[in-house]
C-alpha positions in Angstrom: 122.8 9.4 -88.0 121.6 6.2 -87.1 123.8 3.1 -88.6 121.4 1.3 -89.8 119.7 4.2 -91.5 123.3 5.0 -93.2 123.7 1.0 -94.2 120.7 1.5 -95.6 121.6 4.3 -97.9 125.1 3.2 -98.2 123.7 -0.3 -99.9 121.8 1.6 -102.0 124.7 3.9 -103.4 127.2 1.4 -104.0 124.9 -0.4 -106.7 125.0 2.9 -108.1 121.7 4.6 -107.5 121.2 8.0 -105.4 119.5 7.7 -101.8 118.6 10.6 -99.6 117.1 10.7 -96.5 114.1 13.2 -96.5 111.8 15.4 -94.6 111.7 14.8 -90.8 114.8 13.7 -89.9 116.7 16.3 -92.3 114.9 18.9 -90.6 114.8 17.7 -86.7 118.5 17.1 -87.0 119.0 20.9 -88.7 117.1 21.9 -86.2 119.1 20.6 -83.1 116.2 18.3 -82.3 116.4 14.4 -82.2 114.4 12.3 -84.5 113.6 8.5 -85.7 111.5 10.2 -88.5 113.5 7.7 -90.9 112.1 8.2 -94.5 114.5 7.9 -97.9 113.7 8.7 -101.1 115.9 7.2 -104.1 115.8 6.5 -107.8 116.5 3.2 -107.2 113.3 1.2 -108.3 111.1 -2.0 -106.0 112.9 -4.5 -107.5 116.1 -3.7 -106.7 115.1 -3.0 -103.1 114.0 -6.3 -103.0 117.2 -7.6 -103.7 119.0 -5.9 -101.2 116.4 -6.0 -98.4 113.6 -7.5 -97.0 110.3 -5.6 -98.3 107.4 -5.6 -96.0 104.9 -4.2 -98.4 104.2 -1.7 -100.7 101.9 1.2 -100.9 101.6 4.2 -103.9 105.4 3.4 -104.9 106.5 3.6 -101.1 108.2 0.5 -99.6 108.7 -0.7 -96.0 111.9 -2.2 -95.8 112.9 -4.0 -92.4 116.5 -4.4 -91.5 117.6 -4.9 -87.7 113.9 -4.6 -86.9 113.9 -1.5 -87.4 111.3 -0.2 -90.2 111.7 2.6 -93.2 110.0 3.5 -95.5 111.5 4.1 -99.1 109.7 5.8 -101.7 111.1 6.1 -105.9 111.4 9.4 -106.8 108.0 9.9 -109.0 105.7 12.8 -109.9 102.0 12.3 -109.5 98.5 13.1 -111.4 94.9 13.0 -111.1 94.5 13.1 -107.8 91.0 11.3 -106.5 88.9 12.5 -103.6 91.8 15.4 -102.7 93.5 13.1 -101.5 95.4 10.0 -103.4 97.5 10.3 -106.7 95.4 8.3 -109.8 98.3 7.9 -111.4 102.0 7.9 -111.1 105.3 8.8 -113.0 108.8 7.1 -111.9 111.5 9.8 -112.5 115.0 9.8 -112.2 115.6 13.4 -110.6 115.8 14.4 -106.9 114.4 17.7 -107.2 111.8 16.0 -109.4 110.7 13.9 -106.6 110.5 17.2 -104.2 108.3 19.2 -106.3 105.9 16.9 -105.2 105.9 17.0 -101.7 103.8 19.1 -99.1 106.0 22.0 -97.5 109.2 23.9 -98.2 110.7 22.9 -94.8 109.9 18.9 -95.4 112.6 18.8 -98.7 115.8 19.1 -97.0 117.8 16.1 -97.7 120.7 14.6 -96.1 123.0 12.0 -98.0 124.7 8.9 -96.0 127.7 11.2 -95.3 125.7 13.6 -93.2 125.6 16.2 -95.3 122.8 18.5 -96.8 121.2 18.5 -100.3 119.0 21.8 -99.9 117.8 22.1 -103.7 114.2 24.4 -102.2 115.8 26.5 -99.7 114.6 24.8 -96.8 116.9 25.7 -94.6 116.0 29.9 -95.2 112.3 28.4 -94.2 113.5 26.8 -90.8 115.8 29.4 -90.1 113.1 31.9 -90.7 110.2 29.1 -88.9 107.7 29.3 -91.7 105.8 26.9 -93.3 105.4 27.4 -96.8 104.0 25.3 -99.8 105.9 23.6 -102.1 104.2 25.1 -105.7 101.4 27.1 -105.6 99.1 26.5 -102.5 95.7 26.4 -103.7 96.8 23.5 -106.1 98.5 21.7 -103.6 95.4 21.5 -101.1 92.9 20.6 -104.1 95.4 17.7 -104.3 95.4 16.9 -101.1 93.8 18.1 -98.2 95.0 16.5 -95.5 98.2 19.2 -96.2 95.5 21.5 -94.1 95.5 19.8 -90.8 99.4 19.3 -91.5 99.9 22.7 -92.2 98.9 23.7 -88.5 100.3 20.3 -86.8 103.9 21.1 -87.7 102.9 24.9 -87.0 102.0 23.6 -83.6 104.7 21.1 -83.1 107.8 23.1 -84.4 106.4 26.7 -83.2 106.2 28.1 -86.7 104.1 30.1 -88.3 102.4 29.6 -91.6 103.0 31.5 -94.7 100.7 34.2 -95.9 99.7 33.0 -99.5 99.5 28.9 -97.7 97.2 30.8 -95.2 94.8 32.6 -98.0 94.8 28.8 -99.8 94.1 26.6 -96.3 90.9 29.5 -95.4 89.7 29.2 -99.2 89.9 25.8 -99.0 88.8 24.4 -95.7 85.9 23.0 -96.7 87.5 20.0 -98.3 88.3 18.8 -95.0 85.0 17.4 -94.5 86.1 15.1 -97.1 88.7 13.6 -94.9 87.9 10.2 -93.2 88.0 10.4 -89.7 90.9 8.4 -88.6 93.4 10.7 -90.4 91.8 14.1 -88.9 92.2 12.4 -85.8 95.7 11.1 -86.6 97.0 14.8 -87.4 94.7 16.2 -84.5 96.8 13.4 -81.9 100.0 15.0 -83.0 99.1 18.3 -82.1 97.6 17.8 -79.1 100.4 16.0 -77.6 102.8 18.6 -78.3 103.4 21.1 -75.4 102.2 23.9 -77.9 98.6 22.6 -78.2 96.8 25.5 -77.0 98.5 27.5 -80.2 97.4 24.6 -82.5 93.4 25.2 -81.3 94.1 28.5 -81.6 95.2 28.1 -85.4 92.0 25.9 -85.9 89.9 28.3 -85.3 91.3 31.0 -86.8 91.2 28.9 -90.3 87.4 28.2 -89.6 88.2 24.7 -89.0 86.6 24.1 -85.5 83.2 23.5 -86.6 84.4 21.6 -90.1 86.3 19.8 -87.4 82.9 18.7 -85.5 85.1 19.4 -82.3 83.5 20.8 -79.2 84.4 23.2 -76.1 87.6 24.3 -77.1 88.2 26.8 -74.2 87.9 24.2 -71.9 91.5 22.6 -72.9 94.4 22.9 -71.0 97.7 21.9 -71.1 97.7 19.6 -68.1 94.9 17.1 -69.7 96.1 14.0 -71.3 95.3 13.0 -74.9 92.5 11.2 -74.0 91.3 13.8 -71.8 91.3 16.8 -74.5 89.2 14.5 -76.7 86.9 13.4 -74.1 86.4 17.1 -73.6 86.1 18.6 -77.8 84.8 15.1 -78.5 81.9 14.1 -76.5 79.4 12.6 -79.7 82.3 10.2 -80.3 82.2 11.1 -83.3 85.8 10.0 -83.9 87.4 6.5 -84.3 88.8 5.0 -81.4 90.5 1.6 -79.8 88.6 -0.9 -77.4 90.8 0.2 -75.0 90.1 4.2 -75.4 86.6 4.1 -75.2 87.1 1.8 -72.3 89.0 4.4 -70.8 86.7 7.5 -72.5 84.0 5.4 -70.4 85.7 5.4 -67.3 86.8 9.1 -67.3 82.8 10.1 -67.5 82.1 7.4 -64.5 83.6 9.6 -62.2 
C-alpha cells in the first residue's frame, strides 16, 4: 500500500473514526494488478478532515485532500435520495455504518475494502464476484440505473478493462434501460468511452455496445473499422467523424491533422 495512502487512514483511525480504502485499489490489488485508484470512505465527517489535512474542495459529501502532493478523494459514509436527471443524488443522508455506505455504490466487485493494515473488509462478497469475473449490481439493477445511468457505460468499461463479463439480471436492466443514456452529457460518455478504448480489450467493449443497443444511442460511427493498433485519437476520429463529442484545442488540432493526410 502506498504510505501516504496508509498515513492517511492511519490519521484518521487514531482520532477514533473508521477509514477504509474502497473500490479500485481494493480490487486491482486482490486482483494481482497495480493501482493508484486511491479512494477512502470513512465516518469521519468534513470538518474533522479539515483539521487533519488540507481540503482541496468538496463535491456531493466527497473531499479532495492533498498530502505530499498526492491527491485522494474521501467520501463520509452516506445514503442518497431523489436522484435528478438519473444521475446526481437530491439529497443526502450522513450514516455512521460501512456497509451502509456500500449499499450505495454501483457494482458488487467495487465494495471490497481494505483497512490501513492491509487487510480485507468484504461485507458484499466481492471477492466470490472477482474470483468468479462478473460484474453484478449492488441492489436491484433496474433501480440502480434509473438512479444513475452512467452505471451503463461503466458496466461495459470495467467488463472491457478487467475481462469480465456482466451479470444476467444487470444485463436485462442495462438493455431495458439504455435509453437513458441519451440523457448523459457528452463529456462523461466520452470519459467512460476513453477508458475503454485504451484498454487492450477494446474490440470486446464495441462488441458489448452493440450488443446492449447502445451504438446508435451512442451517436458513434463505423465500428468495424476499429482496430487494435489505432491510437485513442485515431478510434474516435474513425466512430466520431460529426464531432459530435467534446474535445481539447489540442485534439482537434490533432483530429485536423490526421484527416490532412
Amino acid at each position: 500500500m502506498n504510505t501516504i495512502v496508509k498515513e492517511v487512514l492511519k490519521v484518521i483511525e487514531e482520532n477514533g473514526y473508521e477509514a477504509y480504502l474502497v473500490g479500485g485499489y481494493p480490487r486491482d490489488y486482490y486482483m494481482g494488478k497495480k493501482s493508484t485508484d486511491f479512494d477512502i470512505c470513512t465516518n469521519a465527517p468534513l470538518e474533522k478532515l479539515k483539521e487533519w489535512f488540507v481540503v482541496e474542495k468538496t463535491n456531493y459529501a466527497s473531499s479532495i485532500v492533498v498530502k505530499d502532493d498526492l491527491k485522494l478523494e474521501i467520501t463520509q459514509f452516506r445514503k442518497e435520495f431523489d436522484y435528478v436527471n438519473h444521475r446526481f443524488p437530491k439529497r443526502i443522508e450522513f450514516v455512521s455504518d460501512l456497509k451502509t455506505d456500500l449499499l450505495r455504490r454501483d457494482f458488487i466487485m467495487n465494495t471490497l475494502c481494505m483497512n490501513q493494515e492491509g487487510s480485507y473488509i468484504d461485507l458484499l462478497g466481492a471477492r466470490k464476484d472477482i474470483d468468479h469475473r462478473i460484474v453484478r449490481s449492488v441492489g436491484n439493477p433496474f433501480e440502480k440505473l434509473e438512479e444513475d445511468a452512467l452505471r451503463i457505460l461503466r458496466a461495459i468499461r470495467f467488463a472491457t478493462v478487467l475481462n469480465f463479463t456482466i451479470d444476467k439480471e444487470l444485463s436485462t436492466a442495462m438493455k431495458e434501460k439504455r435509453h437513458l443514456v441519451k440523457e448523459l452529457s457528452y463529456y462523461r460518455k466520452r470519459q467512460e468511452l476513453n477508458r475503454m478504448i485504451v484498454s487492450e480489450n477494446r474490440l470486446y467493449g464495441f462488441q458489448l455496445l452493440n450488443e446492449y443497443g447502445l451504438i446508435e444511442l451512442l451517436e458513434l460511427e463505423q465500428i468495424d473499422k476499429v482496430t487494435n493498433e489505432l491510437s485513442l485519437l485515431e478510434v474516435w476520429n474513425i466512430i466520431d467523424p460529426t464531432r459530435k463529442y467534446e474535445y481539447t484545442k489540442e485534439e482537434k488540432r490533432k483530429l485536423k491533422e490526421l484527416n490532412s493526410f
